[in-house]
C-alpha positions in Angstrom: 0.0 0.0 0.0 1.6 3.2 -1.2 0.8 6.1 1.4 0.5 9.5 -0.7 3.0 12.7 0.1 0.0 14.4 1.2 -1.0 12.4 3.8 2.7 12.0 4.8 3.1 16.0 5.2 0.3 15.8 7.1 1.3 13.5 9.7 4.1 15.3 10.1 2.3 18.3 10.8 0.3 17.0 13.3 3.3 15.5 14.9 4.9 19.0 15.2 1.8 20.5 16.7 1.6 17.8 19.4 5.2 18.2 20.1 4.7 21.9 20.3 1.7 21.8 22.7 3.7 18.9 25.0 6.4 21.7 25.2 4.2 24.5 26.1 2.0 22.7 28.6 5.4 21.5 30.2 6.9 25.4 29.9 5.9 26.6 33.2 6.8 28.4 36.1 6.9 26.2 39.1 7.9 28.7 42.1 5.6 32.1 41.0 2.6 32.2 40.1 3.0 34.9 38.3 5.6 33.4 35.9 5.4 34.0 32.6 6.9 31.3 30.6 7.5 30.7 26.7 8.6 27.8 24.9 11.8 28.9 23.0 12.9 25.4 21.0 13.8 22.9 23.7 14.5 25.4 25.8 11.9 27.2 28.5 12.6 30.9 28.7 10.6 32.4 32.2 10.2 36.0 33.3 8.8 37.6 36.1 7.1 41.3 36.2 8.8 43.5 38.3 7.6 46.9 37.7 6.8 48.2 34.5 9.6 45.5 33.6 10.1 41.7 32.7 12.8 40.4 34.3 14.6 36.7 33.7 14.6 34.3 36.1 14.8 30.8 36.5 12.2 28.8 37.4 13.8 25.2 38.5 14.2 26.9 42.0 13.3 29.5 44.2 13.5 32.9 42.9 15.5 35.0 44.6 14.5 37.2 47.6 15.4 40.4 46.4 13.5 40.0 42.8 10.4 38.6 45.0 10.3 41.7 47.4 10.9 44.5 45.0 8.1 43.0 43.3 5.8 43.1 46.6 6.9 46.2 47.4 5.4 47.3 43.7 1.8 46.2 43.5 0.3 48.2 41.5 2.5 47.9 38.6 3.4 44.6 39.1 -0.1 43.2 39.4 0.5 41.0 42.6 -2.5 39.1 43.4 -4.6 40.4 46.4 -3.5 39.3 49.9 -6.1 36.6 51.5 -8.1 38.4 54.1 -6.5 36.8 56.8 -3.1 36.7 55.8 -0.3 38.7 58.5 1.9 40.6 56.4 5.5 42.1 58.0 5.1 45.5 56.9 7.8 46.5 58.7 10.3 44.1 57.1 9.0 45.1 53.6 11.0 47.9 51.3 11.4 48.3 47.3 15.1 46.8 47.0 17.9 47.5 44.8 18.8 44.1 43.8 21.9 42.8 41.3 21.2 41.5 37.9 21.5 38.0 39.6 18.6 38.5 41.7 21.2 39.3 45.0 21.0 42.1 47.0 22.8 45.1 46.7 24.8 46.1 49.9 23.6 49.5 50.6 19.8 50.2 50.5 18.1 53.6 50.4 14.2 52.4 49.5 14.1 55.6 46.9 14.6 57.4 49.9 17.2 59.7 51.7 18.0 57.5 54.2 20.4 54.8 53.4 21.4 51.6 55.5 23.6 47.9 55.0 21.9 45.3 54.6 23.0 41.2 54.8 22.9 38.8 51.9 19.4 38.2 53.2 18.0 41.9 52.6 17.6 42.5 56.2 19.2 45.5 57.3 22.4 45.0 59.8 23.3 48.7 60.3 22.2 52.3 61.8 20.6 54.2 58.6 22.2 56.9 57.5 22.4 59.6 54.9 23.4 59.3 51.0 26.8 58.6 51.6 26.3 56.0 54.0 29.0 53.5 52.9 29.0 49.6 52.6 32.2 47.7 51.6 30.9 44.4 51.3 27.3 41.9 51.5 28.0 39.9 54.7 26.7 36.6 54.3 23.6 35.2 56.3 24.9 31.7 56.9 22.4 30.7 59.2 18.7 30.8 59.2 16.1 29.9 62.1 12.8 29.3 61.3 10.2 29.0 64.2 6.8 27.8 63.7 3.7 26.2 66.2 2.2 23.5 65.2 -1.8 24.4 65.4 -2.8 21.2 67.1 -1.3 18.8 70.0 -1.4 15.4 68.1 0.9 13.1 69.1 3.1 12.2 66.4 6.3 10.8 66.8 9.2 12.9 66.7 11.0 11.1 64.4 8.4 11.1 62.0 7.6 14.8 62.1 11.4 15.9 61.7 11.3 13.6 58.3 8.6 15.4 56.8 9.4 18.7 57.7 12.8 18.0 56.2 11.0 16.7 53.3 8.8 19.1 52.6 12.0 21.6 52.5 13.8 19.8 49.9 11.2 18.6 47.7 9.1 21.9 47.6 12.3 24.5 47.8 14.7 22.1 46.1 17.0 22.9 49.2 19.7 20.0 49.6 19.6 17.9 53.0 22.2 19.4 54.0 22.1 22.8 54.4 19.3 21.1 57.2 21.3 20.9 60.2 18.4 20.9 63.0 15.1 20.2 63.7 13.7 20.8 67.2 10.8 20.7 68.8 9.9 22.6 72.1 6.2 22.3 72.9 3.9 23.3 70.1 6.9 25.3 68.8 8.8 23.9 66.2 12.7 24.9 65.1 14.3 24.3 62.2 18.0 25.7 61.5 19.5 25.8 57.6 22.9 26.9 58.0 25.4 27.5 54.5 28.7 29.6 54.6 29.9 30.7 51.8 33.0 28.0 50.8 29.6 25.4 50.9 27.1 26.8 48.6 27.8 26.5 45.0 26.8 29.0 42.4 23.6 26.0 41.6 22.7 25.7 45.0 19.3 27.6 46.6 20.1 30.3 49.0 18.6 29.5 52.9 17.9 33.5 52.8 15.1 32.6 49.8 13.7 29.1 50.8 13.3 31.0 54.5 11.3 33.7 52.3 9.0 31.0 50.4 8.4 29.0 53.9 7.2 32.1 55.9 4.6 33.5 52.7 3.8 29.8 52.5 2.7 29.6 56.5 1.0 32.7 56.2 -1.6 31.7 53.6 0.0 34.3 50.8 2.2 31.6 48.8 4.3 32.5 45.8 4.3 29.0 44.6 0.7 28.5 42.4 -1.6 27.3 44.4 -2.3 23.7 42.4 0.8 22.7 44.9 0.1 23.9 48.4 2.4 23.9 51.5 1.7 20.6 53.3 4.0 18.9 56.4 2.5 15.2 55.5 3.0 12.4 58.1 1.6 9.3 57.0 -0.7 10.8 54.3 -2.1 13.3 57.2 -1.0 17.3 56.8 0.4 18.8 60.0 -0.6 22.4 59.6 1.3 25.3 61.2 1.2 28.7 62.0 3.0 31.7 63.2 5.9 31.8 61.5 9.4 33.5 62.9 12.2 34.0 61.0 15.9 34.6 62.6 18.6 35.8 60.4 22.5 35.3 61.7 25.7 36.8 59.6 28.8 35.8 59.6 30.0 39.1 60.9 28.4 40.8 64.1 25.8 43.3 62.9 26.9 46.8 63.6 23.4 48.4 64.8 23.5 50.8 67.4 21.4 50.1 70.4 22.0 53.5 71.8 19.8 55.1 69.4 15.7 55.9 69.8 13.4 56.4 67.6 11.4 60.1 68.0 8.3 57.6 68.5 9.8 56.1 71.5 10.8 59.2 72.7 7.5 60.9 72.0 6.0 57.6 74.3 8.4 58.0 77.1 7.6 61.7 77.4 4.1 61.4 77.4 4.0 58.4 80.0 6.4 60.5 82.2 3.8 64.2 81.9 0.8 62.0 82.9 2.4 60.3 85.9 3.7 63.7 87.2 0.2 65.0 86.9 -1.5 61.9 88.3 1.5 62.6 91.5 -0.2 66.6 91.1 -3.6 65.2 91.4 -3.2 63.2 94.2 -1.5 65.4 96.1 -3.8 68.3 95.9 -6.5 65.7 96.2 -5.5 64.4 99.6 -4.2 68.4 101.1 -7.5 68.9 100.7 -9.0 66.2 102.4 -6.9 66.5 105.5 -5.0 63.2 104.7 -1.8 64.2 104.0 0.5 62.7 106.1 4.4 62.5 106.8 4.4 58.6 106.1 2.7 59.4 103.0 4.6 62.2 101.5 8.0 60.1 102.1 6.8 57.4 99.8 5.3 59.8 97.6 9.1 61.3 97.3 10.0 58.2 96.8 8.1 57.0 94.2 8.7 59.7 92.1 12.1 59.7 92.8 12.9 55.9 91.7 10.5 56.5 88.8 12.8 59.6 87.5 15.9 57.4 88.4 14.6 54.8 85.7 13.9 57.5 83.1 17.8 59.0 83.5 19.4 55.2 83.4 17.2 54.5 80.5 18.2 57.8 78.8 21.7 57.3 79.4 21.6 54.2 78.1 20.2 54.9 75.0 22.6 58.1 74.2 
């Protein structure tokens, strides 16, 4: 049986659309939901938008922190999602960050602002702030992360078992090799996990603790980057675990050079404010009990000292902070 050319270029035809679609429907972006990924030959070319821009990113592992934040901190042009109701959000933490072409953050931060700080290679800021010619030599590396979450029931499950699927989860949903785990703990309901990688140990290829720290805490707190056809679940024996609260602690290699001798003007807004209405309330009650014939010597020695200890604790806190 002869088969004709026509039908031959035809086949063919529908071979290349079939191989086409399997590539497109495989040509995804597996850590953002906001991906935008093309087919480009055998090759899967993602971007993310940051901004009025598209920027390139890879999509086999976490993206970096610095791309994900800038894009956070830019929602209405870059068309984030809205929050879930109940989702807590670290507004304090959040800032629009300069970030390297690789996705790293820059050393010195300044959030289109005036005021300028350091920051580690996490994006968390290490120093006082300063003006525009606040200096940074160097990105000091966050080598270990601590992440603290409760558990939202008392189940008994065996320790063993737990630890294994938390570590699990971590390496199969952040693609984070076993061993940059170093610790799991449990203390309670609380639950402690420690990823620690210097710098000689994490290779150009390997997923920074700083970012799968980043993905874990959205993930906990109901406002995942991840599309949400693969939620976050801790499974022991086919059952989810679910958690809560989630606590990041950030360590560098180098001691963090904030000051603790400065205060905010909020602080010392409060402090001045709490001290004018206890020295009226001691003006009230004084004036309150001359009247009334109460006042006696007893009285207005612990009256004096009161105030006097009370003062005493403003100075040393004062001094302490200047």
């Amino acid at each position: 049986m002869t088969i004709s050319p026509l039908f031959r270029l035809g086949a063919a035809l529908l071979c290349c659309i079939l191989i086409s679609q399997a590539l497109g429907q495989d040509c995804s972006c597996n850590f953002h939901v906001k991906g935008d990924c093309q087919a480009n030959g055998n090759a899967c070319v993602c971007k993310l938008p940051i901004g009025p821009d598209l920027t390139p990113i890879d999509c086999t592992k976490p993206i970096p922190k610095c791309f994900l934040m800038k894009r956070e901190s830019n929602p209405g042009k870059g068309g984030r999602r809205p929050k879930p109701e109940n989702a807590l959000v670290d507004n304090d933490g959040l800032y629009n960050p300069d970030c390297e072409g690789n996705g790293i953050f820059k050393a010195r931060q300044c959030n289109n602002t005036e005021t300028c700080w350091c920051v580690n290679s996490a994006g968390v800021r290490r120093t006082d702030k300063g003006d525009k010619n606040w200096k940074c030599t160097e990105l000091v590396r966050t080598f270990w992360v601590i992440v603290q979450l409760t558990r939202n029931n008392t189940d008994s499950i065996p320790e063993a078992d737990l630890k294994k699927a938390i570590a699990d989860t971590i390496t199969n949903r952040y693609k984070l090799p076993a061993k940059f785990i170093t610790n799991i703990e449990f203390e309670g309901p609380l639950i402690y996990i420690d990823l620690k990688q210097n710098t000689t140990e994490k290779t150009p290829n390997d997923v920074d603790i700083a970012d799968v720290g980043y993905y874990m805490e959205k993930d906990v707190k109901g406002d995942p980057i991840i599309p949400l056809d693969n939620p976050f679940q801790i499974l022991v024996n086919g059952k989810n675990v679910p958690v809560k609260e989630p606590l990041i602690y950030y360590i560098d290699e180098k001691p963090h050079e904030i000051s603790m001798k400065r205060l905010t003007a909020g602080v010392i807004a409060v402090i001045v404010v709490v001290v004018v209405a206890i020295v009226a309330g001691i003006v009230v009650l004084v004036l309150t009990r001359r009247k009334k014939g109460r006042y006696e010597k007893a009285e207005v020695h612990a009256l004096v000292n009161l105030t006097v200890g009370f003062f005493k604790c403003i100075l040393d806190l004062w001094d302490n902070c200047l």
